[in-house]
C-alpha positions in Angstrom: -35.0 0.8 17.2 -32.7 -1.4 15.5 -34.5 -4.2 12.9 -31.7 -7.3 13.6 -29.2 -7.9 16.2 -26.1 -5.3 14.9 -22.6 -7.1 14.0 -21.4 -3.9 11.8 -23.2 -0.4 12.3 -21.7 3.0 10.2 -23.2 6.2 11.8 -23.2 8.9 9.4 -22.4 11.6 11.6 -22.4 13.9 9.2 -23.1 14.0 5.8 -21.7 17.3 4.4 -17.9 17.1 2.9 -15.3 19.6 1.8 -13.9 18.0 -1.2 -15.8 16.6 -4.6 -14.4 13.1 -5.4 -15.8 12.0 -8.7 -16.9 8.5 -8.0 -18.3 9.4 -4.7 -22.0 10.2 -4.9 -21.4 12.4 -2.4 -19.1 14.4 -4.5 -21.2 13.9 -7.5 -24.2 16.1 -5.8 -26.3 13.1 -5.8 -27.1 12.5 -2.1 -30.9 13.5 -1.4 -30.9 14.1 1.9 -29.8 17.2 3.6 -26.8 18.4 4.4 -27.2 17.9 8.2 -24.5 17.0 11.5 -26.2 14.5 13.4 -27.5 15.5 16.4 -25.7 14.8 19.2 -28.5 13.6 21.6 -29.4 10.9 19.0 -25.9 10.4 18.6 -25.9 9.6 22.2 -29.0 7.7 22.4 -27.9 5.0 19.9 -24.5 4.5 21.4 -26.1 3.8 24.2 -28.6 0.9 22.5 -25.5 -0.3 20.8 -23.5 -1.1 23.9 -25.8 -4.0 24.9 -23.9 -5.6 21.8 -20.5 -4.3 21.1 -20.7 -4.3 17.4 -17.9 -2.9 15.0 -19.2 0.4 14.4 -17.8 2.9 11.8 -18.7 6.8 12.2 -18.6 8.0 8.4 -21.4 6.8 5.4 -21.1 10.1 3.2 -19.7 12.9 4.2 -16.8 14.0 6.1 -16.8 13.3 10.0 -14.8 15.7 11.1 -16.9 18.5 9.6 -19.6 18.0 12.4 -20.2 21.3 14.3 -19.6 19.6 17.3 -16.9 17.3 16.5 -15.4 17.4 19.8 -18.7 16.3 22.2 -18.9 13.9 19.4 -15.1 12.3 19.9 -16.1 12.6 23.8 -18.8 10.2 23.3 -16.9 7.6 22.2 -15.8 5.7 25.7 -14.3 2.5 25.6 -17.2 0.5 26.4 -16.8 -0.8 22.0 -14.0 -3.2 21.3 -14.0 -1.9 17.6 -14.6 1.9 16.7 -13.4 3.4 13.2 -13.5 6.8 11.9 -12.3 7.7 8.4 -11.8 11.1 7.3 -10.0 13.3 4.2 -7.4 14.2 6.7 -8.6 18.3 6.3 -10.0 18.8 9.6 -7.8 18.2 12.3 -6.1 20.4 15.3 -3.6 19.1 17.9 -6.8 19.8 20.5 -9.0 17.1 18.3 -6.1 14.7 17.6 -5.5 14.4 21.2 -9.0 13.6 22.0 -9.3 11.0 19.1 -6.4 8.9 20.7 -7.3 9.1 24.1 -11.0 8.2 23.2 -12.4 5.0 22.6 -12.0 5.0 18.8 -9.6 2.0 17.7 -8.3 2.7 14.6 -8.7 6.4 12.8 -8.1 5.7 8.6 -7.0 8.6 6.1 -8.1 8.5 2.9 -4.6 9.6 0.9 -5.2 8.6 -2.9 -1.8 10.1 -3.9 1.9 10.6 -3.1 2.1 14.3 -5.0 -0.6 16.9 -4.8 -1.1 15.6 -8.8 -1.9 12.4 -8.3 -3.8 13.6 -5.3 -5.8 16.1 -6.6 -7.5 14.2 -9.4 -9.5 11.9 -7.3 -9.7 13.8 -4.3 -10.8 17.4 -6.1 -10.4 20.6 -4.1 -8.1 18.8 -1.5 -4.7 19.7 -0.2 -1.8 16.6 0.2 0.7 18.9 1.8 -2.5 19.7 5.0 -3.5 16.1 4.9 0.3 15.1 5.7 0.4 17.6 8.4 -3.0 16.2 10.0 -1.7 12.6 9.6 1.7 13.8 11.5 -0.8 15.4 14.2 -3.0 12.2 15.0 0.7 10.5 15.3 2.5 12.7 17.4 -0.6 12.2 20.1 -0.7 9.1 19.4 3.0 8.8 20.9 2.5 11.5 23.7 -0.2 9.4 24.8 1.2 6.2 24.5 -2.3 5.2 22.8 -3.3 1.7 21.3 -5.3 3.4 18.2 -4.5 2.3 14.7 -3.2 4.6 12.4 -4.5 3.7 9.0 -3.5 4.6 5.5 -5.8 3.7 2.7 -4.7 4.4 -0.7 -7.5 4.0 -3.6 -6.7 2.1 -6.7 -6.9 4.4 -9.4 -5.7 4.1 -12.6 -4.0 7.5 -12.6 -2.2 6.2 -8.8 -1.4 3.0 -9.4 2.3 3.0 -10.2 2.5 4.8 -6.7 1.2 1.1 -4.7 4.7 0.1 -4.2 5.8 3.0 -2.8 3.5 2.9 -0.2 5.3 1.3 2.6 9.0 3.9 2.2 6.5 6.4 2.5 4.1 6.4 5.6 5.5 3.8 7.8 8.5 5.7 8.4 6.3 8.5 9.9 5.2 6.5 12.0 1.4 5.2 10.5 0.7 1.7 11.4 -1.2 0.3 8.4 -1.6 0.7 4.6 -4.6 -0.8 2.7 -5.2 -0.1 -0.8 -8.6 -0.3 -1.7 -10.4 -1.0 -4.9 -13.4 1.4 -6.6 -16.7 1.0 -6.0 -18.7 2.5 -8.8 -22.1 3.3 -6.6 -23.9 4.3 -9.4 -27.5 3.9 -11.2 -25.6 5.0 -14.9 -26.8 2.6 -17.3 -23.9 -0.2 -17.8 -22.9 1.3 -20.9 -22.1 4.5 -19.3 -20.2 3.2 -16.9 -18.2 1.8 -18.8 -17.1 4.7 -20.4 -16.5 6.0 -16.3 -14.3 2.5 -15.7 -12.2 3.4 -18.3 -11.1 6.9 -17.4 -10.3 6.3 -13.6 -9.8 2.4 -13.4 -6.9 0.8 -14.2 -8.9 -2.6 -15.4 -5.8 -4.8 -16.3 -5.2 -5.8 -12.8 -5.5 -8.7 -11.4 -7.6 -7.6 -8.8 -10.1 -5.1 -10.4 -13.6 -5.7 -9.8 -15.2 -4.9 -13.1 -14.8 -6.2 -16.7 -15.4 -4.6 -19.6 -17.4 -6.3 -22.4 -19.0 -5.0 -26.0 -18.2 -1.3 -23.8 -20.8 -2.3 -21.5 -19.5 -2.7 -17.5 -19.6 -5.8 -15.5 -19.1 -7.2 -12.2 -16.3 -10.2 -12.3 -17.5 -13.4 -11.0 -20.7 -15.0 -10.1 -23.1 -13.7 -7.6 -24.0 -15.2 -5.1 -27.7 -16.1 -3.9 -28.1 -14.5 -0.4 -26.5 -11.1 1.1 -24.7 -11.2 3.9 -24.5 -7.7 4.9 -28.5 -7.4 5.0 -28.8 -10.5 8.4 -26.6 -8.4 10.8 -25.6 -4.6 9.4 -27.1 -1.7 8.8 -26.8 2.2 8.4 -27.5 5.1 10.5 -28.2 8.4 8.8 -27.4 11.7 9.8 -31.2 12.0 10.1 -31.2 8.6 12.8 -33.2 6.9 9.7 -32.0 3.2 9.1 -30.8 1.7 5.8 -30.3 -1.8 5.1 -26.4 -0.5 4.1 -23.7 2.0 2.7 -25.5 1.7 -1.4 -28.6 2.9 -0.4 -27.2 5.8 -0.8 -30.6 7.9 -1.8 -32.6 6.2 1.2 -35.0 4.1 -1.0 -34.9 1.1 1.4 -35.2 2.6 5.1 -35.8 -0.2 7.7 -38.3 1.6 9.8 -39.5 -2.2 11.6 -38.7 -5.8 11.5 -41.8 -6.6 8.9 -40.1 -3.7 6.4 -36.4 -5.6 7.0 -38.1 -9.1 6.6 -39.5 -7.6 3.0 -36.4 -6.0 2.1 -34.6 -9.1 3.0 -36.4 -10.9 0.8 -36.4 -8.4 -2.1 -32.1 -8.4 -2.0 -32.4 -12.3 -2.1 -35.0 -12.8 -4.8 -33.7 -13.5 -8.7 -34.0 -9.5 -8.8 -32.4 -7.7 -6.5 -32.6 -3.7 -6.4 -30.2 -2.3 -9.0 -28.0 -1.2 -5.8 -27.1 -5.0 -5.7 -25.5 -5.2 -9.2 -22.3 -3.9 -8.5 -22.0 -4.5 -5.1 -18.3 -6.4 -4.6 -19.8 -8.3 -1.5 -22.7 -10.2 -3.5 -19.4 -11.4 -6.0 -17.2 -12.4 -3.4 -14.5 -9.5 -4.0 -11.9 -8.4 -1.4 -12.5 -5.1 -0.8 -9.1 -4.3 0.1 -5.2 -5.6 0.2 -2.8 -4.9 2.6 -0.2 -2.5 0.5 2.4 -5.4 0.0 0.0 -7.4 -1.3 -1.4 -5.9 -4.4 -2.3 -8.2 -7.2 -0.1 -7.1 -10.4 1.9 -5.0 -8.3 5.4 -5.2 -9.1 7.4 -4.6 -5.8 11.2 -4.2 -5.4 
């Protein structure tokens, strides 16, 4: 089933969502699949081919987790047989029943995606959400993490927006007194086939490019990646993607499926393809293939100015 020996696995368990974040192709309408919940004996099934190697497995790709049908049997899949097990959600979807089974299953670390401090700043990345829910899903997840006296991480991450990013340094007097356990800002990814000139134009109205630690570079209004890249991809020898539909994907910016690994000879090709002088266009902007962080802890911004 699997084309290489797994080190990092996502499971898109479902690829439907509930808000339209602009630089998401998700929220851009551009995903080609179906909407679709994965189905739960599948689900099943490839936990149980994964546990022969405890990788670090992430359930989310695109889409919203927490929108699956059967959310629940999902969460009670999860034993503690995987040393790391992530979920990431928009923070919409949660009850007191559901927070209670993610801390007491075997999911390590649950991470909410909050991209503002004021339903503002919120609002215009994460379009059609609510701040003032999100908070009061967060405060759930923590409250049963304490009843339960659970080891789960509680994680913050905060995306660097040029619209948010006087709001970094306020990061820390803001969730950890709550109770969350860890705050990562995050940088954008621009996962999309726009030409570079195009994007550009994108980078400049939701990236704040004069920091230190942006990604992309702006030159004759045409978009770059910073830095050199390098020759081999190290994502492609021991990671992959499960879609909603069980197909495999080499990973997370093959985002319309044009590179399924359906046997070792079709990874060994692919393989070769992302190595070779040209790489699929999904390789140009990737932050791993140019040696970029993809996030900071909160306190450690660069450019950020804390007092």
């Amino acid at each position: 089933m699997f084309p290489v020996i797994p080190e990092n696995v996502q499971i898109e368990i479902s690829n439907r969502c509930n808000l339209q974040c602009p630089l998401c192709p998700k929220g851009r309408n551009e995903i080609t699949r179906n909407n679709l919940d994965m189905d739960i004996g599948i689900f099943k099934d490839i936990l149980s081919k994964l546990s022969e190697y405890d990788p670090k497995i992430q359930l989310w790709n695109y889409g919203e987790p927490f929108l699956h049908h059967n959310i629940h049997e999902i969460i009670k899949s999860i034993d503690q047989t995987f040393t790391n097990c992530s979920i990431s959600t928009n923070g919409h979807v949660m009850t007191d029943e559901l927070a209670k089974l993610v801390v007491e299953s075997g999911i390590t670390e649950i991470i909410f995606a909050i991209d503002g401090l004021t339903q503002n700043t919120y609002e215009q990345y994460r379009r059609g959400g609510s701040l003032e829910l999100v908070l009061s899903n967060l405060e759930k997840i923590i409250e049963q993490k304490r009843k339960a006296n659970s080891n789960i991480t509680i994680t913050v991450q905060f995306l660097i927006l040029k619209h948010n990013f006087s709001e970094i340094s306020k990061l820390g007097e803001f969730f950890y007194p709550i109770g969350v356990d860890q705050i990562k800002a995050k940088s954008v990814m621009l996962m999309d086939n726009k030409s570079d000139v195009e994007l550009a134009k994108i980078a400049k109205k939701y990236l704040y490019l004069d920091y230190p630690g942006e990604r992309y570079a702006i030159t004759d209004n045409q978009l770059s990646a910073k830095g050199e890249p390098t020759d081999e991809c190290p994502v492609i020898e021991n990671s992959f993607v499960i879609t909603t539909d069980g197909e495999v994907l080499p990973c997370c910016w093959d985002y319309k499926s044009e590179y399924p690994l359906s046997s070792y000879e079709k990874w060994l090709q692919i393989k070769r393809m992302v190595n070779s002088g040209k790489p699929p266009e999904m390789c140009n902007k990737c932050p791993i293939r140019y040696n970029h962080d993809f996030s900071w802890e909160w306190d450690k911004v660069p450019g950020v100015i804390y007092k």
